[in-house]
C-alpha positions in Angstrom: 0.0 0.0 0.0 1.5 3.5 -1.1 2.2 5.4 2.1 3.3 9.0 2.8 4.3 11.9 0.2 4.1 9.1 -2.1 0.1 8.4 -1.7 -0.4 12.5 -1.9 1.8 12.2 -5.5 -0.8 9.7 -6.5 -4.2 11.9 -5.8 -5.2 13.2 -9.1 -5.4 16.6 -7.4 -4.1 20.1 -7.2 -0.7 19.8 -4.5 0.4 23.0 -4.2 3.5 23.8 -2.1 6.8 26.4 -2.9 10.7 26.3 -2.9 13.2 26.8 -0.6 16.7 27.9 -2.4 18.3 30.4 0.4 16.7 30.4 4.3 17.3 27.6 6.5 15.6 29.0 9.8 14.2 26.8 12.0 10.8 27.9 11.5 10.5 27.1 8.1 8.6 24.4 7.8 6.0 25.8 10.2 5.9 28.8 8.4 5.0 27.6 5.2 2.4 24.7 6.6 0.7 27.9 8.0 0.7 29.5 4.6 -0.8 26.6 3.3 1.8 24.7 1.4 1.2 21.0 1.1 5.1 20.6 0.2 8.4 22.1 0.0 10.9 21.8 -2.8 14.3 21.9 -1.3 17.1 22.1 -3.6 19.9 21.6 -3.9 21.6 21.5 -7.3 21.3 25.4 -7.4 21.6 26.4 -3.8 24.5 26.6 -1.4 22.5 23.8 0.8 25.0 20.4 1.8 24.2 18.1 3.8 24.2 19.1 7.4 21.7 22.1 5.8 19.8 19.4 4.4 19.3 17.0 7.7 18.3 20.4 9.8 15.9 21.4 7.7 14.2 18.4 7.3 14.0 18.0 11.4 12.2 21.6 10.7 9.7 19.7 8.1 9.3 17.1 10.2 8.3 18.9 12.9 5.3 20.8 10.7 4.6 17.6 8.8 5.5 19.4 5.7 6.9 16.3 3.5 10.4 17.4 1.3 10.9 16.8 -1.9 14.5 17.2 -2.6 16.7 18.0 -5.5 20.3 16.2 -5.0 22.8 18.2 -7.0 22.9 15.3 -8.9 22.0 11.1 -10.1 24.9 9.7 -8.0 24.3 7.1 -6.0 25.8 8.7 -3.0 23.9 11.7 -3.4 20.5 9.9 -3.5 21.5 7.9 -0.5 22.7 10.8 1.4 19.8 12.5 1.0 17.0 9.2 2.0 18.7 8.7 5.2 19.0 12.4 6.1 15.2 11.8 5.6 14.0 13.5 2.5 10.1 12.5 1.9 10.9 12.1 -2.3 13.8 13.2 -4.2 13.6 14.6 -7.5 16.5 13.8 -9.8 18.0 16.2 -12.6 18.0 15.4 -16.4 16.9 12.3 -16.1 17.2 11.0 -20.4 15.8 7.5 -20.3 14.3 4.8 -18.5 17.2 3.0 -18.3 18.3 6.0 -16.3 15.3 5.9 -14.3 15.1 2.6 -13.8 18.4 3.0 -11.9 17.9 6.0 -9.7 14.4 4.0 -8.4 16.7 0.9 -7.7 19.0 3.3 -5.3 16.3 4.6 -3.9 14.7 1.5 -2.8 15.5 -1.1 -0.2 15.5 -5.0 -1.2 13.2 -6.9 -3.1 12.8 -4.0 -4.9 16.7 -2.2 -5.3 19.8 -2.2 -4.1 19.7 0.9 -1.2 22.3 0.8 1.6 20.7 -0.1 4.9 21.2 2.0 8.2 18.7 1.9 10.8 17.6 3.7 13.8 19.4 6.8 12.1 17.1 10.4 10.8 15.2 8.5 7.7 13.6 6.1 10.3 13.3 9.0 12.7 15.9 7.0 15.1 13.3 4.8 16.5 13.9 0.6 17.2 11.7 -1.5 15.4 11.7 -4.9 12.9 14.0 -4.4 10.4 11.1 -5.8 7.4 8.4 -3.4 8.3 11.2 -0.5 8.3 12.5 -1.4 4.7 8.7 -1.6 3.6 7.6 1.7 5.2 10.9 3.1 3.3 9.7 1.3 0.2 6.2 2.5 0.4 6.4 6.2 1.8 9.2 7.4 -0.4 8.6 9.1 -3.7 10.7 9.7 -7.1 10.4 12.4 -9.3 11.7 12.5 -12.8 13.2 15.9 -14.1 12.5 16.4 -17.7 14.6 19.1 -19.1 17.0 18.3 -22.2 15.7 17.0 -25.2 16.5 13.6 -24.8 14.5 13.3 -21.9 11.5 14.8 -23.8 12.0 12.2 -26.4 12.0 9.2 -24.2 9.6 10.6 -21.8 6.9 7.8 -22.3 9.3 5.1 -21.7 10.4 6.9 -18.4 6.7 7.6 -17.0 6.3 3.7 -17.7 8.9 3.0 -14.9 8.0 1.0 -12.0 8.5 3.3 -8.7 8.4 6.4 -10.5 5.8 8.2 -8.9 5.8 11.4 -11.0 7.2 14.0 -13.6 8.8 17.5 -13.3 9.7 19.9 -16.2 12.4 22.0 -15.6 11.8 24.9 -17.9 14.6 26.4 -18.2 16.8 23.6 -18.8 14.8 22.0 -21.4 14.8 25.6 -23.1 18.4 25.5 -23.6 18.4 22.0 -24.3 16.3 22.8 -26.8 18.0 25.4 -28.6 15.5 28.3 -27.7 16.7 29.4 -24.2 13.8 30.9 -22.9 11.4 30.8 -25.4 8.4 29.2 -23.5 5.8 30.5 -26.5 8.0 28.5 -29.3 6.3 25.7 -31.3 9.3 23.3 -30.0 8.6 23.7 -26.2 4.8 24.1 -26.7 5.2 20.8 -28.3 8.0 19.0 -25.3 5.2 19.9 -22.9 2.5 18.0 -24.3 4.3 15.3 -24.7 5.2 14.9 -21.3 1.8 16.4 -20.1 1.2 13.1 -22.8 2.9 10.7 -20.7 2.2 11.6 -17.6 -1.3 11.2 -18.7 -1.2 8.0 -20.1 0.5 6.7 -17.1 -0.9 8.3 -14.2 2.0 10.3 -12.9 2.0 13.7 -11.4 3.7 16.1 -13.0 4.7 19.6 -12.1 6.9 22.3 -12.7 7.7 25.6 -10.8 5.4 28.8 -11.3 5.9 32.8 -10.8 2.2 33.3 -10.2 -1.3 32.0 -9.5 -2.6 33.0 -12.7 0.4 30.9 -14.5 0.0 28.0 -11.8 -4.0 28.0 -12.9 -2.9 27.6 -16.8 -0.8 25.2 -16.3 -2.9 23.0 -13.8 -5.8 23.5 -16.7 -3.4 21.6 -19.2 -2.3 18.6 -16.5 -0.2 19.8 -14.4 -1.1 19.0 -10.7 2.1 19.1 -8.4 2.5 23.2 -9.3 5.5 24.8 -6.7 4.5 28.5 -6.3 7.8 30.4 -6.5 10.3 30.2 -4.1 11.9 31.4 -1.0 14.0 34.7 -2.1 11.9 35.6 -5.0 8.8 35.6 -2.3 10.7 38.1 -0.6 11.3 40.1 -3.0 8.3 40.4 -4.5 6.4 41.6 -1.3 9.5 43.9 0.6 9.6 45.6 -2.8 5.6 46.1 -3.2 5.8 47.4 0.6 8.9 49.8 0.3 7.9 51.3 -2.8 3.9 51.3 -1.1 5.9 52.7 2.0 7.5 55.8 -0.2 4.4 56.4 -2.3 1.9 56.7 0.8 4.6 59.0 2.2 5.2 61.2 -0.4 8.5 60.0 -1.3 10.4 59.2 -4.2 12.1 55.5 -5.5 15.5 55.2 -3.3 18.4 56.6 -4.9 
């Protein structure tokens, strides 16, 4: 029986959560299960995050049952099992091109029958508590979800044959990435990415995956939820903060009178 962040990935509903690139206070989790996020994307392939960053803030989801998904900063092995014992609820992987690939990355994440993951026990994944060692690989097995970046043409080509992996639980497309991969960096309106995302919309479809993608608005994350996409991360972090201290200040300066800051 799915269990966990992987049984909310399999709801064909909205899940809407945000990303988490630059602040690692304690109260983050909280904070953003107040605001009314159902997840947090923690990354960190872009961020300055390791892995003692990684296994705090995770004790801070935890403790707001606010299930991570996390972005290694790559497909090694030892960067997928770092990241499961710290105690990530799902890892997404980058530039994932076949199911080969896949198929690989899902047997690292997975304790036997089903892969090949290092065991350690009683340690954060298993929230340091005793118990039988079979229903603690099973739980693991169960709860813990994969997520397939699509973002380089290759991956948009073999996307059906990736969705159709055993374990994989869902897809992502990483815009920007694929753009470039593409040959039309930052050209979300061309015919050629209009095209890569229906074919994994396509896929994820025909295989009954989640799929999401990061959005800068709700009126973006609304259009894209209309054409499939379900697991929609509203922004991030920094960008939130931006966004609203720079509506206030300039608010601030308006109301009183005052000019933009030199």
């Amino acid at each position: 029986m799915t269990t966990g962040f992987r049984a909310m990935l399999a709801e064909r509903r909205l899940k809407a959560g945000t990303s988490v690139f630059e602040f690692d206070a304690p109260g983050i989790g909280h904070i953003l299960k107040s605001c009314g996020a159902e997840f947090m994307f923690l990354d960190m392939e872009h961020s300055g995050f390791g892995i003692d960053t990684l296994k705090r803030m995770l004790r801070y989801c935890e403790a707001a049952d606010l299930p991570a998904l996390v972005r290694p900063p790559s497909k090694a092995v030892h960067h997928i099992a770092r990241a499961l014992d710290a105690g990530a609820s799902g890892l997404m992987l980058p530039m994932v091109a076949d199911a080969d690939e896949a198929r690989a990355i899902v047997r690292a994440m997975k304790y036997e029958p089903g892969g090949a993951r290092g065991v350690a026990l009683g340690i954060a994944h298993d929230r340091y508590r005793p118990g039988p060692v079979t229903d603690k690989l099973n739980a693991a097995n169960e709860g813990t979800a994969m997520v397939a970046l699509i973002e380089t043409a290759d991956g948009v080509r073999n996307v059906d044959e990736i969705a159709a992996v055993e374990g994989l639980d869902g897809l992502w497309v990483g815009h920007f990435d694929l753009s470039c991969s593409l040959g039309i960096p930052g050209q979300f309106d061309h015919p050629d990415f209009v095209a890569a995302n229906d074919k994994v919309i396509a896929a994820a479809k025909a295989h009954g995956k989640a799929l999401g993608r990061l959005v800068n608005s709700a009126d973006e994350g609304a259009s894209w939820f209309a054409r499939g996409f379900d697991l929609i991360c509203y922004s991030g972090d920094l960008w939130l903060l931006q966004e609203a201290l720079g509506s206030g200040l300039t608010a601030l300066r308006e109301s009183c009178g005052e000019g933009a800051a030199g």
